[in-house]
N, C-alpha and C positions, 0 to 999 in steps of 0.2 A: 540609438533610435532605429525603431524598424521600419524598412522601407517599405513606400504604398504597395510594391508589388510582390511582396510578400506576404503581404494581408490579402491581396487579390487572388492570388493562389492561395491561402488560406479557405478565404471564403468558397472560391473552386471547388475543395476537397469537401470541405463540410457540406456543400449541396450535392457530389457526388454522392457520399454518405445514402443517402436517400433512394441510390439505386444500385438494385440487385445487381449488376453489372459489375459495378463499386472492384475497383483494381488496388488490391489491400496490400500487395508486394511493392508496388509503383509509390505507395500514400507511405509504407514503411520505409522505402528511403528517401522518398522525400522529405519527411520528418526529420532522416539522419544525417542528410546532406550540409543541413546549418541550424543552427540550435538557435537562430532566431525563427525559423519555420515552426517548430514549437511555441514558441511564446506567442507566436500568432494566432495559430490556432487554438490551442489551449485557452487564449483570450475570448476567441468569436464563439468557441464552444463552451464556454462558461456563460456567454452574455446568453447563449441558447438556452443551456439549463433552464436559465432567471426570466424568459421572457415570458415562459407560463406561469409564473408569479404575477408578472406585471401585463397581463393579457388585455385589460384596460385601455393601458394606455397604448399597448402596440395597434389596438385599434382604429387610436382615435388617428391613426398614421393612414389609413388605409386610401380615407378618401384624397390623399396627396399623392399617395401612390397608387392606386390604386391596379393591386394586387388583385390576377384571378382570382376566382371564388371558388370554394371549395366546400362540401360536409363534414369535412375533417381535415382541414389543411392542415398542413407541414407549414411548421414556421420558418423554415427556413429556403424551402421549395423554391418562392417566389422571386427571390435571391438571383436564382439561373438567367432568369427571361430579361434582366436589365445589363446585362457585359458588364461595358465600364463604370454604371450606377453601384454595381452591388458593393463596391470597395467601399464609395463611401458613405452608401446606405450602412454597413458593416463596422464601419467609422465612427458614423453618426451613434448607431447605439449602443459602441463602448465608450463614449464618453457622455452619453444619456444616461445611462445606467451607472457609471460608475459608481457616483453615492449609492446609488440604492446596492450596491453591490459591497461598498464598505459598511454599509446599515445591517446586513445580515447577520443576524443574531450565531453567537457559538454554541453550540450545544459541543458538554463534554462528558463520557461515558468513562465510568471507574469500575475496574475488578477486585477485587478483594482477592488477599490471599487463597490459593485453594477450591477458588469460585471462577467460573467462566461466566461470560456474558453475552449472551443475543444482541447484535445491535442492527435491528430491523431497517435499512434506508430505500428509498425509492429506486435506488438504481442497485439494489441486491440485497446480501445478508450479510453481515460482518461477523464472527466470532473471534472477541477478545478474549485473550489466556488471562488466567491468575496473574492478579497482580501489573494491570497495563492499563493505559488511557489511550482514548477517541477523543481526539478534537475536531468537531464536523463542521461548516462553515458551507453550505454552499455543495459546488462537489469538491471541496477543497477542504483533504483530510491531515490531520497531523496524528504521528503514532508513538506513544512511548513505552516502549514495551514489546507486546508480540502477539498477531494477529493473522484471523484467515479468514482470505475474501473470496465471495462465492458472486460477483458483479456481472448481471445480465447485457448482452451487447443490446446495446439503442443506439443508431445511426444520428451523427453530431452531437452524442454526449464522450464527455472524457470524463473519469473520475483520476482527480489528480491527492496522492497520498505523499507525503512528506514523511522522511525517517533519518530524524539527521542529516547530513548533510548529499544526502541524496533523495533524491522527487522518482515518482514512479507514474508512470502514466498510463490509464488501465480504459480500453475501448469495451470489453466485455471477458474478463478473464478469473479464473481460478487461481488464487497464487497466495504466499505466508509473506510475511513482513517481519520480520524482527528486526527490533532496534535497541540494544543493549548498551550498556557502559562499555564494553570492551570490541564492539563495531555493529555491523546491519550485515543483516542476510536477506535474501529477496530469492524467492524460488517459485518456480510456473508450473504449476498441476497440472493446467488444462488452457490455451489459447497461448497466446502472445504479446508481449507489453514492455516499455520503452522507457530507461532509466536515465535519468541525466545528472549530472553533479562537477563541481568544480573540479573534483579527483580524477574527473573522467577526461581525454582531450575530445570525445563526444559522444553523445548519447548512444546508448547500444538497445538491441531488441534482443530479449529471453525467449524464447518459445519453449512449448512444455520439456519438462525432464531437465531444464537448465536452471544455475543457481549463482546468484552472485555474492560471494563472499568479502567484504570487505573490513580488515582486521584494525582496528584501532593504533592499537601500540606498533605495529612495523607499518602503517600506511602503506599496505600491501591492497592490493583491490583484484580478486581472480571469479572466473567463472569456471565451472566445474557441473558434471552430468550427475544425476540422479534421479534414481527411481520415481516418479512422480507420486505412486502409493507410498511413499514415505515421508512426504510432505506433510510437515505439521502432526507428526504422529501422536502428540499431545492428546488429538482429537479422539485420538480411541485409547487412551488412558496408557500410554507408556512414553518412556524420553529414550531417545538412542544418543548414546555420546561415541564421538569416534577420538580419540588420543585427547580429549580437554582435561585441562588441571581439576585436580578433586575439588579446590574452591569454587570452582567456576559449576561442576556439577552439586554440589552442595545447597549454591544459589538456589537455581533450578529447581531441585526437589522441594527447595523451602517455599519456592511463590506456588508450584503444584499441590503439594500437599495442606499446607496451612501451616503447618509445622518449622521454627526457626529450626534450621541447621547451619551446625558451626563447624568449624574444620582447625584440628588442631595446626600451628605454622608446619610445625616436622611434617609431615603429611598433603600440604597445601598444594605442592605445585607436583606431586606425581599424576601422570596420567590416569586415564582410566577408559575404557572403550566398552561398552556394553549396552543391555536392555536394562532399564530400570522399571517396573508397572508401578505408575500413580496410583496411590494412594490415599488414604489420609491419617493426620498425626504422623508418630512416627515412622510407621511400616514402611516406608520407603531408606531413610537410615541405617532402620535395620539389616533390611537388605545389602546396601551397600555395604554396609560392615562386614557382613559372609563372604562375599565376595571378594572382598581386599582383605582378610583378616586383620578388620579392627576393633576398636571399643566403643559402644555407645556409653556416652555419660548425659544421664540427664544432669539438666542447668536451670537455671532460675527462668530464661528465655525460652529454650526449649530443649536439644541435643547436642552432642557435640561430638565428634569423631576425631578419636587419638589412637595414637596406634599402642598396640597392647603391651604387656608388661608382662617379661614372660620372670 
């Protein structure tokens, strides 16, 4: 259970939020200090999101509390002027809301093979690769597959995305997601953003050019620098692989292009490091075939890559 005054510094930050002033080194380790600081705020900042849903009824609060007036008040502003009321003002509307907050309808978004997808949200732009789903709820995302988020900062919003068994917590940042069978990669474009997961012994913060690679089969979890223009390079129609087994690049070309590609075993697990440009069908196959001197065989499914016969 989380303690009252961790909600009260919770509530703290998210009214700071509000002003330019706003000490975003001091709120990043406070975050990273206790990973119940997270859950609390992440709490009061989701009930934030959902109170211009429910704008109604935050009103009909007003005359009890009776909250400066404003032509455009901040919902959360009012918050500041009460000390020791705001915790359980703060309280009071995560367990007001909470149905209304399991009530929230899922909206889920699918790619097709070959096809990318716009996924338009209030607090930015999503682009889902070939072949991945969105599960939206709220600001509270689930991801299967592989995505890049373009999330505008709004002061006491958090957009929280789930990838497996790691949560990423994003204040306003440019950054990819992938979440594969074989682990999650998580890499920062542009701003800064806060990953948590049981793997972790606590939550860490990426800023741009940084990448967290988390490998499946050896439950290895590392972070690692890169080029930030090479983030997601999907997006301008090429895949870089650096030493991945040919099946694992095989995948890849198949949800890019539309085209199945299959990988004979003899061949499966040699590396492979290079440019590949998407395509579509099989021109990307092809390709890699030149390149490693192998065989394309067409299949009933679609290609197959064996190696040649001399």
């Amino acid at each position: 259970m989380i303690d009252d005054h961790i909600y009260d510094e919770a509530a703290a930050w998210l009214v700071s939020q509000f002003d330019d002033a706003m000490d975003w080194d001091g709120f990043t380790l406070w975050l990273e200090a206790n990973p119940d600081h997270r859950l609390a705020f992440d709490e009061l900042a989701s009930v934030d999101a959902e109170l211009s849903q429910y704008s109604q009824l935050l009103l009909a609060l007003e005359p009890a509390l009776s909250p400066p007036q404003h032509s455009n008040p901040a919902r959360w502003r009012w918050l500041g002027g009460f000390g020791g009321v705001a915790i359980a003002v703060s309280l009071a509307l995560v367990l007001w809301l909470q149905p209304a907050r399991h009530a929230l309808p899922i909206q889920v978004y699918r790619s097709q093979p070959g096809k990318s997808v716009v996924v338009a949200l209030e607090t930015g732009k999503i682009l889902l690769a070939p072949a991945s789903q969105l599960s939206v709820q709220g600001a509270n995302l689930a991801l299967q597959g592989t995505a890049y988020f373009d999330i505008a900062h709004r002061p006491g919003r958090a957009l929280t995305v789930s990838a497996g068994d790691f949560k990423v917590v994003d204040i306003g940042t440019r950054f990819a997601v992938s979440n594969e069978t074989d682990g999650v990669e998580i890499a920062v474009a542009q701003g800064s953003l806060s990953i948590a997961s049981d793997r972790l012994t606590k939550p860490i913060s990426l800023t741009t050019g940084q990448e967290l690679r988390a490998d499946r089969s050896s439950a290895t979890v590392r972070v690692i620098t890169v080029d930030p223009q090479e983030i997601a390079t999907w997006r301008t129609g090429k895949l870089e692989f650096d030493q991945v087994p040919l099946a694992l690049v095989a995948r890849d070309l198949s949800r890019y292009s539309g085209e199945r590609i299959t990988v004979d075993p003899a061949v499966a697990g040699q590396p492979f490091s290079g440019v590949i440009a998407i395509g579509h069908g099989e021109a990307p196959a092809r390709t890699l075939a030149e390149i490693l001197s192998l065989r394309v065989k067409r299949t009933d499914g679609g290609v197959r890559l064996e190696p040649r016969r001399f």
